[in-house]
C-alpha positions in Angstrom: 0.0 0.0 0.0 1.1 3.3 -1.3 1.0 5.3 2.1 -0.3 10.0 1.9 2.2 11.9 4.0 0.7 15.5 4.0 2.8 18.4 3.3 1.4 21.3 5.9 3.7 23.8 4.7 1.0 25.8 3.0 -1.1 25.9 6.1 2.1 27.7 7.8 2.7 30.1 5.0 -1.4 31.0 5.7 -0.3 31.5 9.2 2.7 33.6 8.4 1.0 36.0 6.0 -0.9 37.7 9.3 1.3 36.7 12.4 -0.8 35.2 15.0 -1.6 31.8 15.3 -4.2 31.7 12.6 -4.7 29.1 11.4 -3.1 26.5 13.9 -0.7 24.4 12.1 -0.1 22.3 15.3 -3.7 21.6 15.0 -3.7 20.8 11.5 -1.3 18.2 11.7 -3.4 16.5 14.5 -6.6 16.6 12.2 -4.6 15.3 9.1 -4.0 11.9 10.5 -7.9 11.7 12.5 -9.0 12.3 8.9 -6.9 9.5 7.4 -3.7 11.0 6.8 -0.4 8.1 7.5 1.8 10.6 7.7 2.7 14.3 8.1 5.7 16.2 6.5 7.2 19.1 6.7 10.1 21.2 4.9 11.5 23.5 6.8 13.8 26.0 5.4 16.7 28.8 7.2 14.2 31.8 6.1 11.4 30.0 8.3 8.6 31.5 5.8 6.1 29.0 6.2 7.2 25.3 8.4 9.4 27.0 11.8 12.1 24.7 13.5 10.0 25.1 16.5 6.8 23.5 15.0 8.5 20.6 13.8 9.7 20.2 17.4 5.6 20.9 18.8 4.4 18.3 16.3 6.9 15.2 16.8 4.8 14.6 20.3 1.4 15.4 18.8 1.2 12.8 16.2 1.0 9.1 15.9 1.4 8.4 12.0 5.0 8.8 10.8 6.4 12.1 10.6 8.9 13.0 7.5 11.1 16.0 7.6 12.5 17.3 4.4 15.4 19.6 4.0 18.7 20.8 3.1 20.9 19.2 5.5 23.8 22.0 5.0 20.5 24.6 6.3 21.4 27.2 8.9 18.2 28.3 10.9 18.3 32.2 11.3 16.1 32.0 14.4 17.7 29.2 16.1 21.2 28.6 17.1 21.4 25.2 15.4 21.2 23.6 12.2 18.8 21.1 9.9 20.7 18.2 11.3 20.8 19.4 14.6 16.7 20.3 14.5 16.3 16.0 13.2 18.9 14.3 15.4 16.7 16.3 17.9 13.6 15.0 16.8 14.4 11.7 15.3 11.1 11.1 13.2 10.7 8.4 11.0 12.2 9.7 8.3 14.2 12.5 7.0 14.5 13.3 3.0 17.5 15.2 2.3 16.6 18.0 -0.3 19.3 20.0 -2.2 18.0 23.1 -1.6 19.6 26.3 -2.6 19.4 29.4 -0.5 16.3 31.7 -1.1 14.8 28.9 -3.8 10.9 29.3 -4.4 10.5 25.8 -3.9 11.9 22.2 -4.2 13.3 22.5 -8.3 16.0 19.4 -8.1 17.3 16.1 -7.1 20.6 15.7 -5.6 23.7 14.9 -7.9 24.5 11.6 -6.0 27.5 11.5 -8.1 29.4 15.0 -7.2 27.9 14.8 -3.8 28.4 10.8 -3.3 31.2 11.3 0.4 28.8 13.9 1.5 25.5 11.9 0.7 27.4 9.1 2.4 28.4 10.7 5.7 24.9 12.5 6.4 22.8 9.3 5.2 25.3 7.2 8.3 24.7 9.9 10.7 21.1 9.9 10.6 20.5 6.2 10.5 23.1 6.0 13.6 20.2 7.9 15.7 17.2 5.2 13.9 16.3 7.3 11.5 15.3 6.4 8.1 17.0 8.2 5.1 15.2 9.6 1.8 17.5 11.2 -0.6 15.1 13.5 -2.9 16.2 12.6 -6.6 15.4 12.7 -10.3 14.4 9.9 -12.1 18.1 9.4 -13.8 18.9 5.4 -12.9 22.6 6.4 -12.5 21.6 8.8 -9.9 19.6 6.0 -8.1 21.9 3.6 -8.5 24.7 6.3 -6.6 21.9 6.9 -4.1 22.1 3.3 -3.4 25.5 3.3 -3.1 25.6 6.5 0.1 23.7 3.4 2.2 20.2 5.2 1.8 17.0 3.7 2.8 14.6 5.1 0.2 14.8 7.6 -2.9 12.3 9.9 -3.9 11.0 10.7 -7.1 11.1 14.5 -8.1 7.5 14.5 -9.8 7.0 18.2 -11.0 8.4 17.0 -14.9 5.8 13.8 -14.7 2.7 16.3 -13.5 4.0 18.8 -16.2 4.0 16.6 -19.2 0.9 14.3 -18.1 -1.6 16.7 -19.5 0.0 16.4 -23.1 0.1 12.4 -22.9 0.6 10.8 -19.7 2.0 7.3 -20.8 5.4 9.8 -22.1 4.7 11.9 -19.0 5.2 8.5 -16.7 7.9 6.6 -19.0 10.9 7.7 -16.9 9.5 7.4 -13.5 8.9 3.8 -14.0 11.9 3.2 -15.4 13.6 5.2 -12.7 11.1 3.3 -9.9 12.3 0.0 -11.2 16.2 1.2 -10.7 15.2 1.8 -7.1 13.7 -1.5 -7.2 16.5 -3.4 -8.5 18.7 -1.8 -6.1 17.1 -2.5 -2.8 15.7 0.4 -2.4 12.2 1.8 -1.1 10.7 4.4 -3.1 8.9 7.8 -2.3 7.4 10.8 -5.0 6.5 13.8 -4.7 6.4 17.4 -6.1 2.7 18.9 -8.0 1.2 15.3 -7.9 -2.8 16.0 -7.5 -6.1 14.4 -7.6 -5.9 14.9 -11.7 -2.6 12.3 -11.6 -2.1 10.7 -9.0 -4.1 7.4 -9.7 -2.3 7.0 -13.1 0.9 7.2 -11.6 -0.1 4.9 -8.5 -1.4 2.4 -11.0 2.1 2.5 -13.0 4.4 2.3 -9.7 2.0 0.3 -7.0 5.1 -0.7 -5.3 5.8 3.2 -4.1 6.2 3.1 -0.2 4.3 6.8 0.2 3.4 10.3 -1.5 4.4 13.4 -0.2 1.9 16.3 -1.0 1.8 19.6 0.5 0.6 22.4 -2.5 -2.6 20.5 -4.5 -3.7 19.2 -1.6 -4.1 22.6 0.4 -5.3 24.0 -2.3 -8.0 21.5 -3.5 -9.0 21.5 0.5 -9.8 25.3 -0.1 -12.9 23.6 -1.8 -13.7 20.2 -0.4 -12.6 20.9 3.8 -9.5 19.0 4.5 -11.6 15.8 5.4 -13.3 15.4 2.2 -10.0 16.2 0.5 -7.5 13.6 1.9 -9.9 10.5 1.4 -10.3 11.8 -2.4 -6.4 11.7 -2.3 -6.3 8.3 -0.2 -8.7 6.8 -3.0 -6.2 7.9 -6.0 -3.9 5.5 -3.9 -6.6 2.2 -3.3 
């Protein structure tokens, strides 16, 4: 089963834009997983502008389903006198997906080059899975990136979707070609196998029914959004039947 880990940045960017505590992201999270959610993520970044170091910390406690921390693993927080590794050695979730993200980025627009950055992949993936943690390294579907990724001792990869979602309106059999190829890489290689990045209600059945074997989803922006509409309820069990 193809687990939904909700991305609840949006809800903290919300939040940001009037100061306050409007609406409650701590909240949020709790109601994601009483609505069906198996898991909540967050991403968040030195600038703080939506996810803050100290809500990852409020939610670890709060939740039961498994709790997946993105980031840049190099990221400085300008509020807090630590860093992303410190923040998840602190917390030790389930999971943490190393994101190469550059400073002052709009959003998540790469995988990591498991080739140039193969010592450093290596040395971060050991120290996290030294404190229990699982490992994600965020990735394009390039099979001899996957098979590098493979080679830093990572637990899962996951698939940088935003190409798949762009393309899949002109044809989606082209649009899912590479990630299936790229999913059966991760396969080959002993590795479990995560996706995310603009998948939505309009594609993510299609590429569920191409990759079953995908461990979980991670979706923050669509989902927010469509739950603008449908209430936050209605709109994770639409997302949770894409993934039956």
């Amino acid at each position: 089963m193809t687990k939904l880990s909700v991305n609840i940045n949006k809800v903290a960017t919300i939040r940001n834009a009037r100061g306050g505590n409007t609406p409650d992201v701590l909240k949020f999270a709790v109601d994601c997983e009483r609505f069906g959610a198996q898991g909540i993520t967050v991403h968040p970044r030195p600038d703080e502008r939506h996810i803050r170091y100290a809500d990852a910390l409020a939610i670890k406690p709060l939740i039961g389903v498994e709790y997946n921390i993105e980031g840049n693993p190099k990221g400085i927080s300008k509020s807090r006198p630590y860093g992303f590794i410190d923040l998840v050695k602190e917390i030790r979730p389930a999971q943490v997906t190393l994101v190469p993200d550059a400073e002052g980025v709009l959003t998540s627009n790469a995988g990591w080059d498991t080739v140039k950055n193969q010592d450093y992949l290596r040395d971060v993936v050991k120290e996290f899975k030294a404190c229990g943690i699982r490992v994600s390294i965020f990735i394009d579907a390039n099979p001899q990136m996957i098979e590098m990724a493979a080679k830093t001792g990572t637990d899962r990869v996951e698939l940088y979707t935003e190409a798949y979602a762009r393309e899949y309106p002109a044809g989606r059999e082209a649009a899912i070609a590479p990630f299936v190829e790229a999913a059966k890489v991760a396969r080959d290689c002993g590795l479990g196998l995560n996706a995310g990045h603009d998948l939505s209600l309009e594609n993510l059945t299609y590429f569920h029914q191409q990759i079953p074997w995908c461990d979980e989803v991670s979706i923050g922006h669509a989902l927010i959004s469509d739950a603008l509409y449908l209430g936050i309820e209605e709109t994770i069990h639409r997302y949770l039947e894409c993934l039956k």
